[in-house]
C-alpha positions in Angstrom: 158.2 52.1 43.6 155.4 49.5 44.5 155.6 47.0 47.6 155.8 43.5 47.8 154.5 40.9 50.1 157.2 39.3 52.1 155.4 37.1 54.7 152.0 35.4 55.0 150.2 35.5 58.9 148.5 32.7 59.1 146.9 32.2 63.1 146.1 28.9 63.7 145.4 27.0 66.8 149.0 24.8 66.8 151.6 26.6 65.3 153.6 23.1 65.4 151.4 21.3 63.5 151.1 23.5 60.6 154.9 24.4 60.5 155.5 21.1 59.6 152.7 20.4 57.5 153.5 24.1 55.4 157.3 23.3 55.4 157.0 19.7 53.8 154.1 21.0 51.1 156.6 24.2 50.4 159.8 22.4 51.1 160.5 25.4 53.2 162.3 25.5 56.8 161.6 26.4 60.4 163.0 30.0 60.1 162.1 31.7 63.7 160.6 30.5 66.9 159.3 33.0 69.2 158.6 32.5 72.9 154.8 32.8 72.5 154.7 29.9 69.9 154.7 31.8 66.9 156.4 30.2 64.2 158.1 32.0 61.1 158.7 29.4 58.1 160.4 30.0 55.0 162.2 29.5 52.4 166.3 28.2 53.2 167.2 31.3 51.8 165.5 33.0 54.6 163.3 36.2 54.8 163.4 38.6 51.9 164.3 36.6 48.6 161.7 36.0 45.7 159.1 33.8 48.1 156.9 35.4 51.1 157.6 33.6 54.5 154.5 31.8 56.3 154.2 33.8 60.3 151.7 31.1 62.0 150.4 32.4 65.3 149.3 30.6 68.0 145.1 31.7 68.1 143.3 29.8 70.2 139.2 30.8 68.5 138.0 28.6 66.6 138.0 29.2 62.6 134.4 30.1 61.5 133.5 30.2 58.0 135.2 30.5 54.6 139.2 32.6 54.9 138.8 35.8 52.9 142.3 34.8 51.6 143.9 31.7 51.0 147.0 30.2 49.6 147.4 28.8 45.4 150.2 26.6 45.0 151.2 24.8 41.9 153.1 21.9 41.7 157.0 22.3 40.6 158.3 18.6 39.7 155.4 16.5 39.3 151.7 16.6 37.4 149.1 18.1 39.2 147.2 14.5 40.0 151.0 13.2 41.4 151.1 16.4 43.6 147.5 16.1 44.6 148.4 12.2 46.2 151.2 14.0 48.1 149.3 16.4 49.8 147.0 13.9 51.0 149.1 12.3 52.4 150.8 15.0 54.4 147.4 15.5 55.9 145.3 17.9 53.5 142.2 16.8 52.7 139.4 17.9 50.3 137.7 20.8 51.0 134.1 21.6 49.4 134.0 25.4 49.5 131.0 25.6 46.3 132.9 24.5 43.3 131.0 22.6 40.5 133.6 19.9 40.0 134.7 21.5 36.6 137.5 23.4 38.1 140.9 23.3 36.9 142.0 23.2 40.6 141.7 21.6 43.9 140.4 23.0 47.0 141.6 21.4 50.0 142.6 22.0 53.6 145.4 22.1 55.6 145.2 20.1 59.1 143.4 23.1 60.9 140.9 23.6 58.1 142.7 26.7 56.2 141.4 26.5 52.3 143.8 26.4 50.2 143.9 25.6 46.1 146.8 22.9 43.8 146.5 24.6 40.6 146.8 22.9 37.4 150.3 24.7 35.7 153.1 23.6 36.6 155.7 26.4 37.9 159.6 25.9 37.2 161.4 25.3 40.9 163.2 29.1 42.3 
């Protein structure tokens, strides 16, 4: 028997903010509010199917240096370039985190700075 990962903690300094931003990039839905501003996003299936949910808690310190984990996402209904113009314009922006412009991927950040990478595959939808 082995584990599996069911939900992503991500704090962050506006829980609000990134709930939206995380739910339009994942098409996933406000699943939880707690009264101290956490926020528990998921898929509309809810907590326990095939994807983890995203736990954002409300952190005021600032983020300092590079996250020793970050999120991969690959694009399900469009080419990577197509997907790449839509999460700029939900507010990621490029991130330069050492790669040598050769990469398959793109590193970019989410509106509080988080790193995350738009692979190149395309994945089929859940």
């Amino acid at each position: 028997m082995a584990c599996r990962i069911s939900e992503l903690v991500l704090k962050c300094r506006d829980p609000e903010v990134l709930a939206r931003f995380w739910c339009e990039v994942l098409d996933f839905v406000v699943l939880d509010r707690e009264a101290e501003g956490c926020i528990e996003i998921g898929p509309r299936e809810g907590f326990g199917g095939p994807q983890p949910t995203i736990f954002l808690i409300r952190n005021d310190e600032p983020k300092t240096g590079h996250a020793r984990l970050h999120i991969d996402v690959n694009a399900t209904d469009r080419d990577q370039e197509a997907e790449l113009e839509r999460l700029l314009k939900l507010g990621a922006r490029p991130a330069d985190i050492g790669q040598t412009g050769e990469e398959s991927w793109h590193v970019l950040a989410d509106p509080e700075g988080n790193e995350f990478c738009l692979l190149k595959g395309r994945l089929n939808p859940l």
